[in-house]
C-alpha positions as CSV (number, residue, x, y, z in Angstrom):
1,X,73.6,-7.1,27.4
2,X,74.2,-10.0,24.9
3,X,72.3,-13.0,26.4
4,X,73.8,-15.2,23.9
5,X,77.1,-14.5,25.8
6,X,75.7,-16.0,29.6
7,X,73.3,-17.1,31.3
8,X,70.6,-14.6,32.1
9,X,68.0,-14.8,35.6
10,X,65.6,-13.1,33.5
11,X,65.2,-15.9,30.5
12,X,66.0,-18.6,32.9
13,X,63.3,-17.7,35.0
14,X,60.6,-17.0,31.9
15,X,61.5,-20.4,31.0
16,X,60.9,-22.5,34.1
17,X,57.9,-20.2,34.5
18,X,56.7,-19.9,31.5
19,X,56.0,-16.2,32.1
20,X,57.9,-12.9,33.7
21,X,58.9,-13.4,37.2
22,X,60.2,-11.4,39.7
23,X,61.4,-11.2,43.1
24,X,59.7,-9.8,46.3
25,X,62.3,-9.0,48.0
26,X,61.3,-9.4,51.8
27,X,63.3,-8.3,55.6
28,X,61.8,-11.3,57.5
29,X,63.4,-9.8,60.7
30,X,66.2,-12.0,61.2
31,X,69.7,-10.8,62.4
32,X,73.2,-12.4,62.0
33,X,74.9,-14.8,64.7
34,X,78.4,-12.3,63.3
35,X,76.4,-9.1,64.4
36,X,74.4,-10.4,68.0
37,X,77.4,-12.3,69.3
38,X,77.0,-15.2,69.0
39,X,79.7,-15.8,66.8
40,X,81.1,-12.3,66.7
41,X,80.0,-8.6,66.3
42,X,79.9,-6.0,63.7
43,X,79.4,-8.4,61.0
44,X,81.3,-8.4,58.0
45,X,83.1,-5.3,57.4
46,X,81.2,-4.6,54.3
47,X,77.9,-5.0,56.1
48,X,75.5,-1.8,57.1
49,X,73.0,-2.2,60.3
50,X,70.3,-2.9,57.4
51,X,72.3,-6.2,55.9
52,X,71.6,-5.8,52.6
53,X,68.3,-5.1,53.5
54,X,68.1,-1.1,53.2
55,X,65.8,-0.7,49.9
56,X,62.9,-3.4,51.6
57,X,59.8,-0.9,52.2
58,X,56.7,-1.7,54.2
59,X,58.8,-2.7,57.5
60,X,57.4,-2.8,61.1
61,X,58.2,-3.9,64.5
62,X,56.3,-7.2,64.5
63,X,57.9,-9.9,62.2
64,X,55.1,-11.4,60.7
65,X,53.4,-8.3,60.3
66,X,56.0,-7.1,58.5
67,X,56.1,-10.1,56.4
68,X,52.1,-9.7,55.2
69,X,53.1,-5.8,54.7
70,X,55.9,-5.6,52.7
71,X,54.8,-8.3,50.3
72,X,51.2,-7.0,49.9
73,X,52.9,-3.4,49.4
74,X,54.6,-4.8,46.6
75,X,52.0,-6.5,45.1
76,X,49.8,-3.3,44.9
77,X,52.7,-1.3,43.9
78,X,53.8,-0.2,40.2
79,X,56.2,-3.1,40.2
80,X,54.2,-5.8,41.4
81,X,52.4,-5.2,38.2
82,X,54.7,-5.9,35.9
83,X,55.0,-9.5,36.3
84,X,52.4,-12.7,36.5
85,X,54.8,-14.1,39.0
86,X,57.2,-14.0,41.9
87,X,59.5,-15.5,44.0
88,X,59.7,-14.3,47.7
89,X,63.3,-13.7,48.5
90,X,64.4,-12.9,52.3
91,X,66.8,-10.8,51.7
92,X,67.9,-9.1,54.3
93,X,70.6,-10.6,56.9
94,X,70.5,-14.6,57.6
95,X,67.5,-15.7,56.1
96,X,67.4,-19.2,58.0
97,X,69.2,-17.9,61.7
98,X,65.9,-18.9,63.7
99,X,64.1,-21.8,65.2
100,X,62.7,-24.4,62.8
101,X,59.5,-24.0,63.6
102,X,59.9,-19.7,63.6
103,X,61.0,-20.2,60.2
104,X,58.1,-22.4,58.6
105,X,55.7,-19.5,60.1
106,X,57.5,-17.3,57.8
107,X,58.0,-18.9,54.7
108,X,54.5,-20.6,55.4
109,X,53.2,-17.1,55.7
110,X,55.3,-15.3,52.5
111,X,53.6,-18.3,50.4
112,X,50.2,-18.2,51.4
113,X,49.6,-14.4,50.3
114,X,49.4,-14.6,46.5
115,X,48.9,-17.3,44.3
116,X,51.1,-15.5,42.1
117,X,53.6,-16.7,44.2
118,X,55.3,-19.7,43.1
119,X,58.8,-20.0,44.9
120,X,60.9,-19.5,48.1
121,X,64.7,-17.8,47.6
122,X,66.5,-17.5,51.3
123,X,69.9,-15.8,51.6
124,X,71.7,-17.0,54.3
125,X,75.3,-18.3,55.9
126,X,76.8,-21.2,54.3
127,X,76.9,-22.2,59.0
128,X,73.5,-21.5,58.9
129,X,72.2,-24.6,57.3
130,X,71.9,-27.9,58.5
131,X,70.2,-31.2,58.0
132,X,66.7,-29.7,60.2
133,X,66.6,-26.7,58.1
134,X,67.0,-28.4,54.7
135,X,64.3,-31.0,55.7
136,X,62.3,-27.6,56.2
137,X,63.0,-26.3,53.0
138,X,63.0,-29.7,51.3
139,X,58.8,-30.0,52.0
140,X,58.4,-26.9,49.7
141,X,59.6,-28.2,46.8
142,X,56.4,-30.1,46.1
143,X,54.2,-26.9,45.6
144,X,57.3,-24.3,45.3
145,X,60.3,-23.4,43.5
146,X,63.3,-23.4,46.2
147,X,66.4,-21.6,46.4
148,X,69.0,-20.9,48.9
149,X,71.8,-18.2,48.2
150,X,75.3,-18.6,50.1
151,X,77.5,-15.6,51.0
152,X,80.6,-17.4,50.0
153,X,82.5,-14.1,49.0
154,X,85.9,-15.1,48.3
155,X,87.4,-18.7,48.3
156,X,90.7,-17.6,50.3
157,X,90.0,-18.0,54.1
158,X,92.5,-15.3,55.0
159,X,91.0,-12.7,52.8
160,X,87.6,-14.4,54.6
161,X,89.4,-13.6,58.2
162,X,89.7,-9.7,57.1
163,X,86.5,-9.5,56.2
164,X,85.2,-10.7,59.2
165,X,83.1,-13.5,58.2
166,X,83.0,-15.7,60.4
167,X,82.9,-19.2,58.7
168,X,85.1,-21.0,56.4
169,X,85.0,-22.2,53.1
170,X,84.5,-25.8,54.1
171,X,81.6,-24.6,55.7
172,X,80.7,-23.5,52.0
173,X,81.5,-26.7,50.6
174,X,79.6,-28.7,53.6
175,X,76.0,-26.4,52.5
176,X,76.0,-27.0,49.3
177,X,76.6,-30.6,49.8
178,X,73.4,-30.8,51.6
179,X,71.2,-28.6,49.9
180,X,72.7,-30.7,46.3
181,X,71.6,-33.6,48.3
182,X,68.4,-32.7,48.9
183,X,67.8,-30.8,45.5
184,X,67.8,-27.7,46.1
185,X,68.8,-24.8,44.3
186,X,72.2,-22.6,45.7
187,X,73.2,-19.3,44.3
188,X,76.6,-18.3,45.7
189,X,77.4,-14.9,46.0
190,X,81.4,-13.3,45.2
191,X,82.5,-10.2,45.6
192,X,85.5,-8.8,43.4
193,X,88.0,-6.0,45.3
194,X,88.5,-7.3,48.8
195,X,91.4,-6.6,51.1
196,X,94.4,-8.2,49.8
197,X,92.5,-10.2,46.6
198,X,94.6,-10.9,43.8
199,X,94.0,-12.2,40.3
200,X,94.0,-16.0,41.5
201,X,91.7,-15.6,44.3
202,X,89.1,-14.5,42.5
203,X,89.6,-17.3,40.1
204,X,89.9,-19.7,42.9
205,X,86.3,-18.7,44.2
206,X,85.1,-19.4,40.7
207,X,86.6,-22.8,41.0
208,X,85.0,-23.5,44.5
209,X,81.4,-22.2,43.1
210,X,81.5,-24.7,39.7
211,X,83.2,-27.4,42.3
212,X,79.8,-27.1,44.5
213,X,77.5,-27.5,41.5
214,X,76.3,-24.6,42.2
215,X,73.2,-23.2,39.7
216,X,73.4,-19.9,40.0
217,X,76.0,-16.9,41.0
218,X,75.6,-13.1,42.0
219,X,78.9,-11.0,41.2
220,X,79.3,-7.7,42.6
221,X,81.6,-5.2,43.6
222,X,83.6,-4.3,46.8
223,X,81.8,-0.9,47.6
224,X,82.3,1.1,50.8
225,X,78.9,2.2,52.9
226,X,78.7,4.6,55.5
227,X,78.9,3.0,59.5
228,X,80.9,0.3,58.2
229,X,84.3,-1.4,59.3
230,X,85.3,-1.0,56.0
231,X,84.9,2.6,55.5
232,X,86.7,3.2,58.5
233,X,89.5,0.9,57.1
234,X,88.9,3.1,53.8
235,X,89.1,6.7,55.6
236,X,92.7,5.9,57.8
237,X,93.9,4.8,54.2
238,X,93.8,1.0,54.8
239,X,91.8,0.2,52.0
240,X,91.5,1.2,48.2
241,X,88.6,0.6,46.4
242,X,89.3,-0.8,43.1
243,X,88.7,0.9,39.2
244,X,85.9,0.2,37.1
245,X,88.2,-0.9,34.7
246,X,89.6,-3.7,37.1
247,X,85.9,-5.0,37.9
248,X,85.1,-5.1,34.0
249,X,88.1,-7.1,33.2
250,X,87.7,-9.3,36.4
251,X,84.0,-9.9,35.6
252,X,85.2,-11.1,32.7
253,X,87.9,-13.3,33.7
254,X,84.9,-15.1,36.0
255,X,82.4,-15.0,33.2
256,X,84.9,-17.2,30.8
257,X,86.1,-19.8,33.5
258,X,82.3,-20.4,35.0
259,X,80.3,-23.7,34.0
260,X,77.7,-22.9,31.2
261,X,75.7,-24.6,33.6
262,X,75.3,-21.5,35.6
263,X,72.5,-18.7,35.8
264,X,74.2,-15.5,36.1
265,X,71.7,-13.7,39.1
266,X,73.9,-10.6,39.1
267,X,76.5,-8.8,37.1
268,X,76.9,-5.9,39.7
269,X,75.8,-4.1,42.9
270,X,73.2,-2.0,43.4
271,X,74.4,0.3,46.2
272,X,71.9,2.5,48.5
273,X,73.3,6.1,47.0
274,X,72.4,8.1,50.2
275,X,74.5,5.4,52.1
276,X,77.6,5.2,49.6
277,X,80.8,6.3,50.3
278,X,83.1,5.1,47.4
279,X,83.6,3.6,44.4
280,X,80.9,6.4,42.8
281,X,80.9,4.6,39.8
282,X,79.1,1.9,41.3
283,X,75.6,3.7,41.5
284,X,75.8,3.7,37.4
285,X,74.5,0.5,37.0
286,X,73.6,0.7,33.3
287,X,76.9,2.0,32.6
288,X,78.9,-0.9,34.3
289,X,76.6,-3.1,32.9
290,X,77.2,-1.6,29.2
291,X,80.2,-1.9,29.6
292,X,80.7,-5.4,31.0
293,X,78.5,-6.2,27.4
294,X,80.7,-4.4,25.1
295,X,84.2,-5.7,26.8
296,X,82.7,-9.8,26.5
297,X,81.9,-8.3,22.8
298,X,85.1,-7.1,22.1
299,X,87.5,-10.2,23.8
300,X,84.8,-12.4,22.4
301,X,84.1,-14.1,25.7
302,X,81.5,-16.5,26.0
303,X,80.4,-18.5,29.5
304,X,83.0,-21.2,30.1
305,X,84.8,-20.7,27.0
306,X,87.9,-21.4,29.4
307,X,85.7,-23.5,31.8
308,X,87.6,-26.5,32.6
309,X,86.8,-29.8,34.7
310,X,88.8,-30.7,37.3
């Protein structure tokens, strides 16, 4: 794609770096207070029983085990060779749902393996951070590069209410404030295409994310995997997933009226293809990406050209 026309992980993080870096991405065996009760079950209706975490290899029983494997398995692997280097990234679930202490095991563990290593990204719940667990991620900055990425979705609490997640957008708000506070980097993460979204809510979200100060974004579809709420909302005709055509032109839409101070994490999903049930033209990722290129081309978009203050 046209780097010229957003803000790219990739050159942001050669900059900072100095060199190519990459992400390990890493199941540090946490669940979801939305899937084990606490808060509800099921999770969000988009959300598999892996949580985002289905593509993470060198899994076992024991947590920290499982930490030391699936990082050293990526550093011996083809990929871990393509970079000089990395960023662990719990990925999977909610990425600070534990003890204090339980979690600086972890992240103290993921560090230590490699001095390639030089940073800590965490996706979590926007209720899932507090003042304890940003003191906790506050003492890595010193040594490491820290990030935290927020599952804000959508700005409109209703839509928030089908999907099942559990929180509000104040909570958002209330995360960001503290990890701003404390320095530390937030990606949020939006989806396009959920129940009952219109035009203006994804705008909206857009508006909440440059609002936070936010430094980074993930965009990706609304796609439909197997064992979830939403494909059973999908098969009893409850739900329709939405055309490529309508993601290009919303992506877009969110590329022109986001802050040029933004790094653009993702453009798109990257759905499991044995677990997919619909859209199908979400496993072409080159394609979608292609085309988001040639459409910003064409309407001669450019991050934030209709970026505006409040």
């Amino acid at each position: 794609m046209e780097s010229f026309r957003y803000n790219r992980l990739n050159t942001y993080l050669k900059k900072k770096f100095g060199t190519r870096t990459l992400k390990i991405c890493v199941d540090g065996g946490f669940t979801c207070p939305n899937r084990d009760g606490t808060k509800g079950v099921g999770g969000c209706i988009f959300c598999n029983e892996c949580g985002a975490g289905e593509r993470i290899k060198g899994k076992t029983a024991e947590s920290l085990q499982s930490i030391e494997n699936q990082i050293n398995s990526f550093l011996e692997s083809y990929r871990g060779q393509r970079a000089e280097k990395y960023i662990v990234y719990f990925q999977a679930f909610s990425g600070t749902y534990d003890s204090v202490q339980n979690l600086q095991k972890k992240y103290n563990l993921a560090l230590s393996l490699s001095s390639m290593i030089v940073g800590l990204q965490i996706a979590t719940r926007p209720d899932l951070i507090n003042k304890e667990i940003v003191e906790l991620l506050k003492s890595f900055k010193d040594k490491f590069y820290v990030c935290v990425e927020l599952g804000l979705q959508t700005a409109n609490d209703k839509i928030g209410d089908i999907i099942n997640r559990k929180y509000s957008t104040k909570d958002f708000e209330l995360a960001c404030q503290l990890l701003n506070n404390a320095g530390i980097d937030i990606v949020a993460h939006m989806m396009v295409g959920l129940p009952n979204e219109t035009e203006k809510d994804i705008l909206d979200t857009v508006q909440v994310i440059n609002t936070c100060k936010c430094s980074g974004i993930k965009i990706h579809s609304t796609y439909i995997l197997k064992n979830t709420k939403l494909c059973e909302m999908f098969e009893s005709g409850q739900y329709i997933p939405i055309t490529q055509d309508y993601y290009i032109e919303s992506v877009c839409k969110v590329i022109s009226k986001l802050s040029k101070n933004i790094i653009i994490h993702r453009l798109t999903g990257d759905p499991p293809k044995e677990s997919l049930i619909a859209p199908l033209w979400t496993i072409h990722k080159k394609i979608v990406l292609n085309n988001i290129s040639q459409a910003l081309k064409e309407k001669n978009i450019y991050q934030g050209i209709n970026f505006k203050e409040n």
